[in-house]
C-alpha positions in Angstrom: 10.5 7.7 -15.3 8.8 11.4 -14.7 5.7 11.6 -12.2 2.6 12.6 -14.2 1.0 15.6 -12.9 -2.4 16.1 -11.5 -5.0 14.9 -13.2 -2.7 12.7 -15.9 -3.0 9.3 -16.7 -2.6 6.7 -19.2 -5.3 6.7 -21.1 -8.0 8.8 -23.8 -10.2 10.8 -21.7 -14.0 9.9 -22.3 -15.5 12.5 -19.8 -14.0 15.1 -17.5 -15.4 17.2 -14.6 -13.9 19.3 -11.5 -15.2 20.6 -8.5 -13.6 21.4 -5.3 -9.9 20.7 -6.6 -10.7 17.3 -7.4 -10.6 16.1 -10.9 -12.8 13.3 -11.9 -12.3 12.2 -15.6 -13.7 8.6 -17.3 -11.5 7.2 -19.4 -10.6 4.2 -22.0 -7.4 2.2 -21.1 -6.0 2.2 -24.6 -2.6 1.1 -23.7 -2.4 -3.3 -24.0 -0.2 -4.3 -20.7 3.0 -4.8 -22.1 3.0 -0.9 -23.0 2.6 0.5 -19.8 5.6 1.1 -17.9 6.4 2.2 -14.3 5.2 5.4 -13.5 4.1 7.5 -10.7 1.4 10.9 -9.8 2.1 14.0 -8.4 -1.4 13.9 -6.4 -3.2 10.8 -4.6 -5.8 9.3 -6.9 -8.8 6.8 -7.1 -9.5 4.4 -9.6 -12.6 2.4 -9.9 -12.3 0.0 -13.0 -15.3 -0.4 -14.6 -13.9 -3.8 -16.3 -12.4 -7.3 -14.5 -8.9 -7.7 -14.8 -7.2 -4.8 -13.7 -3.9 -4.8 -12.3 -2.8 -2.9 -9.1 -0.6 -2.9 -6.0 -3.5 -2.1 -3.6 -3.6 -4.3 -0.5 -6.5 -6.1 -0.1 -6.6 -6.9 3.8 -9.2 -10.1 3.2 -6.7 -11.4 0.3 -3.3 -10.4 1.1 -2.1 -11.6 -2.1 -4.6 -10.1 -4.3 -3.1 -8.6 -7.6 -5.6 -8.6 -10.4 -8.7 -6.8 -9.3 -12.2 -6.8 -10.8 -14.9 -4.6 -12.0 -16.0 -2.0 -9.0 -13.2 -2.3 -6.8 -12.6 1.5 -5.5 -8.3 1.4 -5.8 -6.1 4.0 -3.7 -2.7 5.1 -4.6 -0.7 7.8 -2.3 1.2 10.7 -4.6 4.6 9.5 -5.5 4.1 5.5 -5.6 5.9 3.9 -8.3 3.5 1.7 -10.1 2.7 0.1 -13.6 -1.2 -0.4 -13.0 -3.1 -1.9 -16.2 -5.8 -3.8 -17.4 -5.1 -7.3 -18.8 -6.7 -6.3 -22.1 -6.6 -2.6 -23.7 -10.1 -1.1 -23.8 -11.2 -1.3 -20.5 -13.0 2.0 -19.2 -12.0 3.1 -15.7 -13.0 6.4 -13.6 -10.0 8.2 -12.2 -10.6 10.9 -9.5 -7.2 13.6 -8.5 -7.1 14.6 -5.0 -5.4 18.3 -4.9 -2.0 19.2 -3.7 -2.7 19.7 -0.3 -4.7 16.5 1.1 -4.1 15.3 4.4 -1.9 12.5 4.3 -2.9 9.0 5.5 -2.8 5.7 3.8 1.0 5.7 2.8 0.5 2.6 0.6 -1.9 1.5 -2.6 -5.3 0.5 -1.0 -8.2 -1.6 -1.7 -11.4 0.5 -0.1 -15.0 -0.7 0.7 -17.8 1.1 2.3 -18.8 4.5 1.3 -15.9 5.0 -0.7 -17.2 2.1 -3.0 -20.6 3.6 -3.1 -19.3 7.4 -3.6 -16.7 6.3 -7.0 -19.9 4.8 -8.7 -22.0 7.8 -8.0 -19.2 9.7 -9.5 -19.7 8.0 -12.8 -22.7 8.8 -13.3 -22.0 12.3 -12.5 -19.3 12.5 -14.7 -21.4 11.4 -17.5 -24.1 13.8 -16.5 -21.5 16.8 -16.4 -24.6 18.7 -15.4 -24.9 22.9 -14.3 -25.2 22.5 -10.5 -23.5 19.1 -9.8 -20.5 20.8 -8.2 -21.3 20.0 -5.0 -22.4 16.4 -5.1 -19.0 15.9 -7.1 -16.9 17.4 -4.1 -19.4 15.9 -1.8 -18.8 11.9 -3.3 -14.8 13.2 -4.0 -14.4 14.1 -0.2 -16.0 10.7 0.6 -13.5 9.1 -0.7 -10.7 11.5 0.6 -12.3 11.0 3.9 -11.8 7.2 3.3 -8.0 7.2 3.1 -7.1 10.0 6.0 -9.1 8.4 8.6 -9.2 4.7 7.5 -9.1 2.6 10.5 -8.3 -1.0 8.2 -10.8 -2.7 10.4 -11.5 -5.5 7.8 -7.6 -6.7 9.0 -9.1 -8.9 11.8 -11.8 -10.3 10.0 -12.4 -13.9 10.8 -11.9 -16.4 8.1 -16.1 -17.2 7.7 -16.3 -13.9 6.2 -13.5 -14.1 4.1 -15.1 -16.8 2.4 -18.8 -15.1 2.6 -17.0 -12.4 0.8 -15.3 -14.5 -1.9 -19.2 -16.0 -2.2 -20.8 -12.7 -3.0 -18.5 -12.1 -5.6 -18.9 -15.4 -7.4 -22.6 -16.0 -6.6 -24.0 -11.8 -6.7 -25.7 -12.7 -9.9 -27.7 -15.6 -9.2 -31.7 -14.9 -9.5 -32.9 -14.5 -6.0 -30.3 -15.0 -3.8 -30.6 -13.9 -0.1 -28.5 -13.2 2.7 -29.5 -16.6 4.4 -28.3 -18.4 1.8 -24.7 -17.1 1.8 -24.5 -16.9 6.1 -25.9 -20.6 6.0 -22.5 -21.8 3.8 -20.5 -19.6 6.0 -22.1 -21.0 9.2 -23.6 -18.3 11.0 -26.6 -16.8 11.5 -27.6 -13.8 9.1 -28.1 -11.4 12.3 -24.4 -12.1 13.1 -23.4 -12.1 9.0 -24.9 -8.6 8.7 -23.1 -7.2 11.6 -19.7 -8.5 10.8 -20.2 -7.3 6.9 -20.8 -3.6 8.2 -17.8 -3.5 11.0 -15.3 -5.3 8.7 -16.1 -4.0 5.0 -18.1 -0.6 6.1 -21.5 -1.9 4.1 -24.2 -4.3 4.2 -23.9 -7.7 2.4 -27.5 -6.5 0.6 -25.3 -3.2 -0.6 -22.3 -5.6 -1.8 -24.2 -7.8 -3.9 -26.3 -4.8 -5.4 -23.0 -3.4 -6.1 -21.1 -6.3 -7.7 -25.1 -6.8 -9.6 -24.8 -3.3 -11.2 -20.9 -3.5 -11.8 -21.6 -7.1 -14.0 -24.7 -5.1 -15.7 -21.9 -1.9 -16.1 -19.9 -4.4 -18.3 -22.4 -5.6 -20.4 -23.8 -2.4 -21.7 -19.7 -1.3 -22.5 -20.6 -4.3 -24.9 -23.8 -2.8 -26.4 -26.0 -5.8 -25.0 -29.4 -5.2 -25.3 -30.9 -4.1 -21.9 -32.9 -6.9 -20.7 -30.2 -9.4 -21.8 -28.1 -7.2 -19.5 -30.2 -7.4 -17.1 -30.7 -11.0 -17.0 -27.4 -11.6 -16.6 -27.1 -9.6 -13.7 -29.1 -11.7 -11.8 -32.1 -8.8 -11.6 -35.8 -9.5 -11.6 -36.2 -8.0 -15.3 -35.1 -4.6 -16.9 -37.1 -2.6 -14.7 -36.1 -3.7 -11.8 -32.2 -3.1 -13.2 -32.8 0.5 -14.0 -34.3 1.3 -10.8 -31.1 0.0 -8.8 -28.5 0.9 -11.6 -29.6 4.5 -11.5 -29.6 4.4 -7.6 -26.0 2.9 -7.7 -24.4 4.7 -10.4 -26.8 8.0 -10.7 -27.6 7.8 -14.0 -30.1 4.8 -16.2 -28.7 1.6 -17.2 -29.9 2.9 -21.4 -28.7 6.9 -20.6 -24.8 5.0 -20.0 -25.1 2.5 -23.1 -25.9 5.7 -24.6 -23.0 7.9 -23.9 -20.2 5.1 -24.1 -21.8 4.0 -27.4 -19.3 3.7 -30.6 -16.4 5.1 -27.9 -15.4 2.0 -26.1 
């Protein structure tokens, strides 16, 4: 086993920008599981599959025993950790962002991260679809984010109490239901939704609003890899109708829900 160097990984490369030493590239998982074999990087990196069933040692401090990670979760691995991370199925697309050489250290082990780090890896694939003059910045900006993320993390969501847990494990399962609020899901945990919000932001870094727009747009994300037609998509997701999906796709991700379709189209 050989450490890959910066910016290598197992996988075709769909899109590739830089800025600021970071290297953020899209790319297609072409390898099925049983191919990929233990290997290791040079550089810390970030992966945000962009697909359900992928594979990682990150620790997830609400599920301890979490191995098989879906769609939108923002994955940290430290340079040097020996690791054979995969999708269950070959094809899934992933974004994969290098930190440079000389990052600070700080999380010594694989990591699952919320808050702005979430919200800063799906801006970034919609700026590296973009690959527009004069997105430097914004690309170092959302890669320091996420920097930022691992060399100060506090792991606050550790002591979370057990309510949220399971108001967590909700918004996954329940993000794509037309119309539902905040009440609904701190009424099943048994708190008030004053008391919900204020836990979500101290112990996962967001909103609960922000996590189920995020788990909404990562559902709609996998549908339009599939070519489905864009108010099918957006039905699914649980959003109003196809306008209202392109509004808060192209908040989340930078870029329309149609302009992505577009650019992954015939490559997935």
């Amino acid at each position: 086993m050989r450490p890959l160097p910066h910016g290598q990984f197992l996988g075709d490369l769909n899109r590739s920008v830089q800025a600021g030493g970071f290297s953020v590239d899209l790319r297609v998982a072409t390898l099925p599981p049983e191919a990929v074999t233990e290997h290791s990087h040079d550089t810390a990196h970030f992966i945000l599959p962009l697909a359900d069933g992928y594979r990682s040692l990150a620790r997830d401090p609400l599920a301890p025993v979490r191995t098989v990670f879906g769609a939108g979760s923002a994955i940290y691995n430290p340079p040097g950790v020996v690791h054979r991370d995969c999708f269950d199925v070959a094809g899934g697309l992933f974004l994969s962002v290098s930190a440079p050489t000389d990052l600070p250290a700080g999380l010594s082990h694989p990591a699952l991260l919320r808050g702005d780090a979430e919200t800063a890896m799906r801006r970034l694939v919609g700026l590296s679809m973009r690959g527009a003059p004069g997105d430097e910045l914004a690309i170092e900006q959302a890669s320091l984010t996420l920097a930022d993320a691992v060399v100060l993390s506090m792991d606050a969501s550790r002591h979370a109490p057990d309510w949220l847990i399971r108001a967590a494990e909700m918004v996954e399962d329940l993000a794509c239901a037309p119309g539902l609020e905040i009440r609904a899901i701190a009424d099943e945990a048994g708190v008030h939704p004053v008391h919900l919000t204020r836990s979500w932001r101290r112990h996962l870094g967001c909103s609960p609003t922000r996590a189920i727009r995020h788990r909404r747009a990562d559902h709609a994300t996998q549908s339009l890899i599939r070519n489905m037609d864009l108010a099918e998509a957006a039905a699914g997701a649980g959003y109003a109708d196809q306008s209202h999906m392109t509004r808060e796709y192209a908040r989340i991700f930078g870029i329309t829900p149609g302009a992505f379709r577009a650019v992954i189209s015939g490559q997935v």
